[in-house]
N, C-alpha and C positions, 0 to 999 in steps of 0.2 A: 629624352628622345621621342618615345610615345607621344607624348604633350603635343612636343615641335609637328610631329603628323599629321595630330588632330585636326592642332589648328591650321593646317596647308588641305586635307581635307574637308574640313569645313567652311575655308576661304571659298576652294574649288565652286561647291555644292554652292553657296550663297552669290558669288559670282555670275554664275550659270543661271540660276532662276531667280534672282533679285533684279538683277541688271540685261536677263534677257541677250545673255552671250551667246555668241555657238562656240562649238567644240572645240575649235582649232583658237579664236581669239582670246578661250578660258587659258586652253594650253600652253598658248604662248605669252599669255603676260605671267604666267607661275613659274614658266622654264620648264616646263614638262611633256613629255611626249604626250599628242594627240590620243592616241591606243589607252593611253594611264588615265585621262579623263571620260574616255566613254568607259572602262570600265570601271570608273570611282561609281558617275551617274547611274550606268545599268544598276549595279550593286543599291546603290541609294534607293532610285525607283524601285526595288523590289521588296528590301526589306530596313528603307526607311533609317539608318544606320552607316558606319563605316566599316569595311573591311579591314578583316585582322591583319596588322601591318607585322612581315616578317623583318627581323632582323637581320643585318649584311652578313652577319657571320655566322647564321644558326645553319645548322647541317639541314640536308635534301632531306623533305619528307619521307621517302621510302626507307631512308636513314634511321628518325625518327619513330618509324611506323615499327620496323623490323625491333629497335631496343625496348620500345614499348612492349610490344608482342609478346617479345622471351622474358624481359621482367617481370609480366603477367603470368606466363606461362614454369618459370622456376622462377620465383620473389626471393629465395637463398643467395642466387649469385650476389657475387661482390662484383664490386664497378673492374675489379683485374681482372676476372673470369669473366666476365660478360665482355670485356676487351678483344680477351684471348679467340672466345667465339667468334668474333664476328671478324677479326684477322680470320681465322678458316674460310670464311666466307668470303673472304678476298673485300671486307669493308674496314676500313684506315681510320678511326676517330679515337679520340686521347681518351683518357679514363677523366681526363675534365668537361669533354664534352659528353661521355655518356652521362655524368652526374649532372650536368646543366638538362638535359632533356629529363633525367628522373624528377629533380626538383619540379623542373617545370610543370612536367607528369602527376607529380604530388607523392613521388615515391622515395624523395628524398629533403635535404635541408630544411627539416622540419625546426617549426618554433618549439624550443626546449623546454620554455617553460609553461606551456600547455599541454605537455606529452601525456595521452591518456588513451582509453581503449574508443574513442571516437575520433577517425581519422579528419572529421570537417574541422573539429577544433585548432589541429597542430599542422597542415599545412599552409604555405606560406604562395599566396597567388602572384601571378608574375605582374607587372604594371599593365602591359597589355591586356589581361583577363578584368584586371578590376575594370577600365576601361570597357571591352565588351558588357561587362555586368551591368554597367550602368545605362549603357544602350537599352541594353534589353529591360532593365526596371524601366527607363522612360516609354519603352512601348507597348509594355504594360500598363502602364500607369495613362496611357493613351487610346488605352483598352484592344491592344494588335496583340491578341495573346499570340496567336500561333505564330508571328514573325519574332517575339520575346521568343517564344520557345526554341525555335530554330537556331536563334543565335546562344544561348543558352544551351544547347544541345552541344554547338558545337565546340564548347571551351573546354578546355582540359579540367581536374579536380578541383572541386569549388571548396572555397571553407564553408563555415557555416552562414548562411544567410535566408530571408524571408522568402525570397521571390519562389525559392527551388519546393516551398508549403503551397504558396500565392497560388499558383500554375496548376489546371487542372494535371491528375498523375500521368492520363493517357495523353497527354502531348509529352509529357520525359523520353528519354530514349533509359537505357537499363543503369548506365554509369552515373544519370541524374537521379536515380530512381532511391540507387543506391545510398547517397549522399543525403536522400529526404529521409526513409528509414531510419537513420540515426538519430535525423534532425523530431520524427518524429516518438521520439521513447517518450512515455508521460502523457504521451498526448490523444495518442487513439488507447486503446480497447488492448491488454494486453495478449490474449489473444490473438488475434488481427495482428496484433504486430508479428510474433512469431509465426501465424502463420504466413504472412509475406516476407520477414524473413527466410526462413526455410526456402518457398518456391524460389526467391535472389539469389540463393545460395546453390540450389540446384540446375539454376539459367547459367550461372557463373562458370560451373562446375564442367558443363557441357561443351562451353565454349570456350575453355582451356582459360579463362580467367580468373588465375588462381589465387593472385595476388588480392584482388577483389572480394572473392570465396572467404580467404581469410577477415580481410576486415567484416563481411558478411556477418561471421560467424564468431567475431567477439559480439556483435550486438545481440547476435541470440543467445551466447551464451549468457551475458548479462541479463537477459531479458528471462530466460530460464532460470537463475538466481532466483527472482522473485519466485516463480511459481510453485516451489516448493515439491518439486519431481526428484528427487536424487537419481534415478535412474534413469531417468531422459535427460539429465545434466551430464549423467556420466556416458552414456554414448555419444554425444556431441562432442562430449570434449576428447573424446580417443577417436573420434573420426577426424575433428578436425588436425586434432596432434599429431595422427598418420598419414597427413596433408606434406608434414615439415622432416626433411632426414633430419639426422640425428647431427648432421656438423652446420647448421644453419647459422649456429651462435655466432659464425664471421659474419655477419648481414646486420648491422647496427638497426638500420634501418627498421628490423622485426622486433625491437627490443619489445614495443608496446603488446604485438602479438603474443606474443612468446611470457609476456609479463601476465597478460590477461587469462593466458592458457592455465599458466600456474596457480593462480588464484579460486579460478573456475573448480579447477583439480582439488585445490586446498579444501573448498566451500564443500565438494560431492565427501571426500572422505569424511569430513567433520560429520554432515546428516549421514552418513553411514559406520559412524564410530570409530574409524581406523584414526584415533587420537595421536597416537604416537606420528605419524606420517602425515598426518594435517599441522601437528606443531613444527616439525623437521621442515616441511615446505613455505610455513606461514614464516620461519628464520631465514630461510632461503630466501625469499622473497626482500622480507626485510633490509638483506644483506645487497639486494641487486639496486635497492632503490637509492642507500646511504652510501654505498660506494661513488655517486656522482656527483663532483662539483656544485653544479645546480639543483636544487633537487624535484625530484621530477612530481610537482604537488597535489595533483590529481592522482597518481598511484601512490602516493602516502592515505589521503582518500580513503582509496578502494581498499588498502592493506588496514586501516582501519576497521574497514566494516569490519573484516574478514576475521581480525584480532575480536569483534565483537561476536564471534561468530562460535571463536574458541573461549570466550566466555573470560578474556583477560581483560577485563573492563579500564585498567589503569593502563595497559600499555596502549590502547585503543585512543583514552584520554588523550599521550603523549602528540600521537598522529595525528589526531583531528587537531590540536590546536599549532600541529606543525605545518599543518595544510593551510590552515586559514589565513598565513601568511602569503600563499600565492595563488589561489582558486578566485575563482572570479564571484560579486557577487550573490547571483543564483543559485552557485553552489554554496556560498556561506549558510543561505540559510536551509539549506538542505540540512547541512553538515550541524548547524544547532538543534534538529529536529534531533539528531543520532545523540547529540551533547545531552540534552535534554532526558533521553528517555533511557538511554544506555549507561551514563553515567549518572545526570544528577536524581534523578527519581529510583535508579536503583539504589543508591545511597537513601535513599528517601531525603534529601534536600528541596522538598518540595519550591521553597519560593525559588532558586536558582530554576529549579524545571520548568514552575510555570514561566516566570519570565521570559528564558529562551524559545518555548515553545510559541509562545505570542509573537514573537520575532521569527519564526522559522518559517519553512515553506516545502508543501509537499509534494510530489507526483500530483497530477488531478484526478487519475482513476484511483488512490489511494488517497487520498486529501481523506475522505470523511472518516472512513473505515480508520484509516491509523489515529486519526484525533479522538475519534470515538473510544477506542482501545487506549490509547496514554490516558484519557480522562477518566476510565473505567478503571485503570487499574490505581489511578491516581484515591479513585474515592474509597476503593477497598483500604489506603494505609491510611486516610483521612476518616476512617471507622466508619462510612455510609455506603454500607452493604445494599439496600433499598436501589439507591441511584447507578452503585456499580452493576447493576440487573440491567436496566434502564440503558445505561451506558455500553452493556457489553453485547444487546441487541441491538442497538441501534450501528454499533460497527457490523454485525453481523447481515442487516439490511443494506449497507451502504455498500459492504464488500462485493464484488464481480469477479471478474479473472483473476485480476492481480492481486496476490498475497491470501485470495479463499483459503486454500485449505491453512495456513497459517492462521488468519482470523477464524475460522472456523474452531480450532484449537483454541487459541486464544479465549473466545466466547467461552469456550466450555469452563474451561480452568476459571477462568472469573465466575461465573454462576455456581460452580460447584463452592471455590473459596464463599462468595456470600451466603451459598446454604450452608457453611460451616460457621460463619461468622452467627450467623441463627440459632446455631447447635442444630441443624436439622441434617444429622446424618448419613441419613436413610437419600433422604435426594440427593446430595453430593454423589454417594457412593454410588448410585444408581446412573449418573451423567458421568461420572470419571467409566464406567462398565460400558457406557454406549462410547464414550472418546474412544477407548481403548479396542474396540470393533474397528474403528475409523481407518486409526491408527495404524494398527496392524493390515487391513487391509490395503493401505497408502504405503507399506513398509516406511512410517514416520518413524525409522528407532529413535532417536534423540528424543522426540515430544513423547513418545511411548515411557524412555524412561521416567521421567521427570512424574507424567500420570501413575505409574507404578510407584513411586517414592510415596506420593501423596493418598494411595493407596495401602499403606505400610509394609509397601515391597521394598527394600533397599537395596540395590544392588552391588554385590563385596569384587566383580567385576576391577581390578587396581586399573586398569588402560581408563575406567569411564570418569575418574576421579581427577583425569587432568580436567576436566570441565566444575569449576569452581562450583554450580547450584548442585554438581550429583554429588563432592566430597561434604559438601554442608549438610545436605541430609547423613553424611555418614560419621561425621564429628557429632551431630548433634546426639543421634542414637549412641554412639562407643563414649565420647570426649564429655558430652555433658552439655550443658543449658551458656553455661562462661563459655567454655570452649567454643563454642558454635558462633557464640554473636560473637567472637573476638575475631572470628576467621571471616566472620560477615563483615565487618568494619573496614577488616584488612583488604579483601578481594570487593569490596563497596557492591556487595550484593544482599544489604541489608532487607530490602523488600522481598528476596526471596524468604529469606530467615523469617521475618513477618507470616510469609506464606504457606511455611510450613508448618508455624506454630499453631494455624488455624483448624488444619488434620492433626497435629499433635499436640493436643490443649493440656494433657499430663502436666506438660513440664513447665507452663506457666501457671496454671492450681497448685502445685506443690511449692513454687516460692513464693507465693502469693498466702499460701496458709503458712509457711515457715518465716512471713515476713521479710521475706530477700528483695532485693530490688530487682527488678524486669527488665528495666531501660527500655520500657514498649511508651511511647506517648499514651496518653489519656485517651483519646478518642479510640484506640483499641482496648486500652484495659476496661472502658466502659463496654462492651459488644458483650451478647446475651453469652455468648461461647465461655468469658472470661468472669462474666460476673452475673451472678444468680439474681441479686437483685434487680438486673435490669428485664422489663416483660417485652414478649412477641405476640402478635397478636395476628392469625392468620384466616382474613376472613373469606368465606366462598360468598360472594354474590352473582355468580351466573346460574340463577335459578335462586329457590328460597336461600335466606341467610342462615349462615350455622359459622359458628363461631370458634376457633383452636385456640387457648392461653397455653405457651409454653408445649405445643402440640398436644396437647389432651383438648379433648371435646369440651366446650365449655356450655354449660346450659345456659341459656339469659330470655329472658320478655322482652321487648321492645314494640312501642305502636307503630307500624308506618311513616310517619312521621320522624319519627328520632333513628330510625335505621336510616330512612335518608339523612339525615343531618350527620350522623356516624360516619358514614359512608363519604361525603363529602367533605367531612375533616379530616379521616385518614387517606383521600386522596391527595391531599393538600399537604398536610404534615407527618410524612410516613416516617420519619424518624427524628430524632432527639433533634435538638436544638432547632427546627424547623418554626415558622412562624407563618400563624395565616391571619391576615385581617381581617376582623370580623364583620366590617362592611358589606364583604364580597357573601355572605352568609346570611345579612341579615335583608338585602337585595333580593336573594332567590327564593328565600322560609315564609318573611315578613317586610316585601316589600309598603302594603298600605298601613303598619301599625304604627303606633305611636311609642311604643316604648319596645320594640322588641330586642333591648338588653335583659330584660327581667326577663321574658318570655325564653327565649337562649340559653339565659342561667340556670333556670328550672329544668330545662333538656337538658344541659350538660350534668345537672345532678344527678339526673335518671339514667344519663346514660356510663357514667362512674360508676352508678350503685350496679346494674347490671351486666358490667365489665368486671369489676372488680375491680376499677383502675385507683390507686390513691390518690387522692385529692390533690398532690401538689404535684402528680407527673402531668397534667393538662389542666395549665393556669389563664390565666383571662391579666394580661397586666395592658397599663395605657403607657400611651411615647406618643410625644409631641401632637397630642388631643387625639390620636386613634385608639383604640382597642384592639389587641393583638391576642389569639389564646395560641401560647405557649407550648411543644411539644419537651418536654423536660428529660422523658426516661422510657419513652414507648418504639417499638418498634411495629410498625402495621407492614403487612403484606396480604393481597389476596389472591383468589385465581383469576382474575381477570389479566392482573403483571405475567401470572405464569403462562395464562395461556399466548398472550404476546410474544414473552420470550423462547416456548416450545415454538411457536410458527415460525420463527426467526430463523431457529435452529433448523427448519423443515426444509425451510426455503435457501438456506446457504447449502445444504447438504444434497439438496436437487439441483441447486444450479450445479455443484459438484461433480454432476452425472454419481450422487450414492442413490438413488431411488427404495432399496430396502431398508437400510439404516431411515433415511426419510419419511419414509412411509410409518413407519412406528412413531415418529414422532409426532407427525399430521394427527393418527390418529388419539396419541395420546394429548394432543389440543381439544382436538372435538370431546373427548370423555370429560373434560374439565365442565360441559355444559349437562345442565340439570333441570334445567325451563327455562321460561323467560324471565329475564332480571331487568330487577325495579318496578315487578308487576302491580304492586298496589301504591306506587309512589307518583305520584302524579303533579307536583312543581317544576319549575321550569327546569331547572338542571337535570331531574332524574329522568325525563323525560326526554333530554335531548341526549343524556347516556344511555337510555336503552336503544333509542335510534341509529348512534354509531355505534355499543356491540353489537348489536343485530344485522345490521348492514355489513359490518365486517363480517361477523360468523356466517351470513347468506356469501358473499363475495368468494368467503375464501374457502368454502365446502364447495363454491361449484368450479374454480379452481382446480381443490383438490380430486374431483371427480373426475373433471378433465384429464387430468396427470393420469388417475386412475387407468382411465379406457385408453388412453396410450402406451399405455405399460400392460394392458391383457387384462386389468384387473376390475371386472365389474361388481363383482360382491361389495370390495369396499365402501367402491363407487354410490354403490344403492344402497346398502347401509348408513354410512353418513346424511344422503340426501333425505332417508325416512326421519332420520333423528332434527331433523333441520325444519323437516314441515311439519314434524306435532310444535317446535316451539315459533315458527312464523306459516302457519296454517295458509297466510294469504299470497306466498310468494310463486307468482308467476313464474319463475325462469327457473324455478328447482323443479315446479311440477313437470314443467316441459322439458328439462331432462329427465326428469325420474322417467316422466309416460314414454322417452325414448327406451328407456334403459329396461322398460319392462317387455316396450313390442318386440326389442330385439331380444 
């Protein structure tokens, strides 16, 4: 019927200015009133389009207007009750024609099997609307934005589409506005999202738009999820809950609300430890999804996470691959991201994980930071503590709003695991003591305990034991070394079991000397923690060189010359099985010589004898006519990595708003520096690495000075900056702060 109008509309239009009609000879070769073609034309001439053609039998707008309203205004009634109402009112229409205006509205006859906590996905637009849509893209796309947006304005709930992004915001009116918000999760700044949720929700709220309010306010709370606040999760979700009486359940139509409330609620008591009542809700939930015919595959989904959330990593499995039967591509590969990293990599199944991970796909303001984080923790069970460093700063630079203070945790736990992978104690314990400040001050209980576990706090707490990683640390301690990996196998949270063994190496030295089996892969029974024969090697070059074997001071000579060349291998091959070609070596040492394999040889002799290193852990072998040396059984670290990865840590914890926790660590980067490094090396490489440490320590002291004088604090401010110009004497823009810092 639409169709049939268009094209009587469109004859009209083409008629009239093709053929150069008048009004009355258009009107009467169509059979239509004179009045019905001047205002097709006016309407035309103004905004270029047809007008929205009503149907013979849809009820009088005021009609419309008024069920819309109260819908809005109590979104509980039932199409009987809202009947009943408006008889009072002395207005007459079926409980079939108010659900023909809800549908229409988008408040009802949703598509079932997109049912989720994003209203644009599951409603279903009338033929008229998709019509107007397409108007309005074509006068878009003819660049009339403000006539796109007008008619665009005027359509009832849209599903999801591009145009409603396309359109600058300040042409939307609030209803379109609404429907971008959703469209745009992922996409802007999470932050920025909440905070224009929230004001939507408070516009909504104001103008008796409650029904809207609500959907509002699953997107926050979603969006809240990520940020890791339990307490700003839990007041949203009792505001918005005391939005809904208590007999709302007749309103099919809220199921998705009302489903999202529940999960919200599940997610807060979990980060607040009320176990018992997150399992009871997370059943509940279960029960509301499998009760339906179809099943609703987007909250199988969300009840996924959620199950991941409570740490049941196999019934989560179940979910996700019951979902993947009806979610839409985009979300598959979302949904491998969670396969990947919750299930197969906690199992330690590495090749399933990498594979689905390469297949996956993530938020954009989370893309780097979580890849960063899966690969980081990937290389801790793959025994490369070195690159897990590496890896777990570089999620902690990529990280912003969304999921900080989670990746900020995360960071820490990885760094302190590979300073135990080292056997280096002392810093673990010293970075689990700064988490645990964090922690506490974020009230993180969940990531609090986990830090206390790894700390040799175990908590005998029976409620924290329904979370599978806190009963493992408690099996492992009471049950034994068998008990523990059997319960890790079973709950496929083997990589935690991994991660524990790392703070409690006891129990794999003991069958290790009693000859028992481990069941640890090689690449961890090799790690300095597990095996004495393997060496660390931890060297400071920001400033003169000085040397740690195994953390003891180690004295050695070396010329200039072969400290760079040291220096340049253990950047290249910091750990076992690593390989550097020696092309790229013999390019920067001995680019004009003629034989500088012998010359190389004779350096790497000198530089074994004065390491200590044995002769067959850094070998020189050839593949396919190159030369390659060999990293066989060493592990190098020095303070240049550290001090990287404290800035990291300085800088996620300031964007954080922690500025004291941060401030410790800024300055525990700067104390890593002790002159200038690579001061007597003068080839091409060392020389272009002293130019980028330097430039980075100048960059990020005047930074950190900055941060300083905004927070009150000039002492530090001008401390760091003196330490800065004894080792770059020549730097214009520290003196010109310092000389500010001294006038004031």
């Amino acid at each position: 019927m639409h169709n049939k109008q268009r094209e009587l509309f469109y004859g009209v239009i083409d008629e009239y200015f093709k053929n150069k009609s008048s009004i009355r000879k258009t009107a009467k070769k169509f059979n239509l009133h004179y009045q019905t073609v001047y205002k097709w034309l006016k309407y035309f001439k103004k905004f270029k389009t047809q007008p929205l053609f009503k149907p013979w039998n849809r009820s009088p707008k005021y009609i419309e207007n008024f069920v819309i309203k109260y819908k809005e205004k109590y979104p509980w009634l039932t199409l009987e009750q809202t009947r009943r109402v408006l008889l009072k009112k002395k207005i007459k229409i079926t409980s079939r024609g108010i659900w023909n205006i809800w549908k229409r509205y988008g408040y009802s006859g949703f598509d079932r099997l997109n049912i989720c906590n994003d209203f644009t996905e599951f409603i279903i637009p009338s033929q008229e609307t998709k019509l107007k849509l397409e108007d309005a893209e074509r006068l878009f796309n003819d660049g009339k934005m403000k006539e796109s947006a007008i008619i665009l304005n005027s359509l009832p709930p849209l599903p999801k589409n591009e145009l409603v992004l396309k359109l600058p915001e300040k042409l939307l009116n609030t209803r379109r506005k609404i429907e971008r918000l959703t469209m745009e999760f992922g996409k802007i700044p999470l932050s920025e999202y909440i905070k224009k949720a929230k004001i939507l929700y408070k516009k909504s709220i104001k103008n008796e738009w409650n029904y809207s309010a609500l959907r509002i306010g699953m997107a926050l709370l979603v969006a809240l999820s990520w940020l890791g606040n339990p307490e700003e999760q839990k007041r949203w979700t009792e505001k918005i809950e005391k939005s809904l009486p208590d007999n709302d359940r007749k309103a099919k139509d809220l199921m998705p609300i009302r489903f999202t409330l529940l999960i919200s609620k599940c997610h807060t008591l979990v980060q607040m430890l009320k176990l018992t009542e997150a399992f009871r809700l997370a059943r509940h939930c279960y029960h509301l999804v499998s009760q339906h015919k179809s099943p609703f595959y987007e909250f199988l989904y969300d009840l996924a996470v959620q199950f991941i959330d409570l740490e049941d990593y196999n019934t989560a499995e179940k979910l996700l691959l019951k979902s993947l039967e009806g979610i839409d591509e985009q979300r598959k590969k979302r949904l491998k991201t969670l396969l990947a990293i919750y299930v197969h990599l906690l199992r330690c199944d590495k090749n399933t994980a990498l594979k689905l991970i390469n297949e996956a796909e993530i938020y954009d303001w989370a893309k780097d930071a979580q890849l960063s984080r899966f690969r980081s923790l990937f290389a801790l069970i793959e025994g490369r503590p070195s690159e897990a460093f590496i890896l777990a700063q570089n999620a902690l630079n990529a990280s912003k709003g969304a999921g900080l203070l989670t990746d900020i945790n995360n960071a820490y736990l990885a760094m302190a695991s590979a300073y135990m992978c080292f056997g280096e104690e002392e810093k673990a314990k010293s970075l689990l003591a700064n988490l645990k400040k964090f922690l506490k001050k974020r009230n993180m209980k969940r990531q609090l305990l986990i830090t206390n576990i790894l700390l040799q706090k175990i908590p005998q707490n029976k409620e924290f034991f329904k979370l599978s990683t806190i009963k493992l640390a408690w099996v492992l301690k009471n049950r034994g070394y068998m008990g523990a990996y059997q319960f890790a196998v079973r709950k496929g949270i083997l990589f935690y079991f991994y991660r524990y063994l790392f703070f409690y190496p006891d129990f794999v030295q003991k069958r290790i000397a009693k000859n028992k089996p481990t069941y640890l892969p090689k690449a961890i029974l090799r790690l300095p923690i597990f095996n004495t024969k393997t060496d660390v090697y931890h060297i400071n070059l920001l400033g003169k060189i000085t040397i740690f074997r195994n953390q003891r001071y180690h004295k050695f000579h070396l010329s200039p010359k072969d400290s760079a060349i040291l220096l340049f291998i253990i950047t290249r091959i910091n750990e076992p099985e690593k390989s550097l070609n020696l092309n790229e070596l013999y390019e920067n040492f001995w680019s004009k010589s003629k034989n500088p394999a012998r010359i190389f040889s004779h350096s790497l002799v000198r530089i074994k004898r004065a390491l200590k290193i044995p002769a067959h852990y850094l070998e020189i072998k050839r593949q396919n006519g190159e030369s390659y040396l060999i990293n066989q059984n060493i592990y190098f670290t020095t303070d240049y990595q550290e001090f990287g990865q404290t800035l990291a840590r300085a800088k996620a914890l300031e964007r954080a708003g922690e500025w004291g926790i941060a401030r410790k660590e800024y300055l525990r980067a700067f104390k890593l520096f002790r002159g200038e490094p690579f001061k007597k090396n003068f080839d091409n490489w060392s020389v272009d690495m002293r130019f980028k440490i330097l430039t980075q320590l100048e960059t990020e002291a005047i930074n950190f000075a900055k941060s300083c004088l905004e927070h009150g604090n000039k002492n530090d401010a001008r401390k760091i900056l003196q330490k800065v110009l004894k080792i770059i004497p020549d730097s214009q823009e520290v003196k010109g702060l310092l000389d500010g810092l001294m006038v004031g």
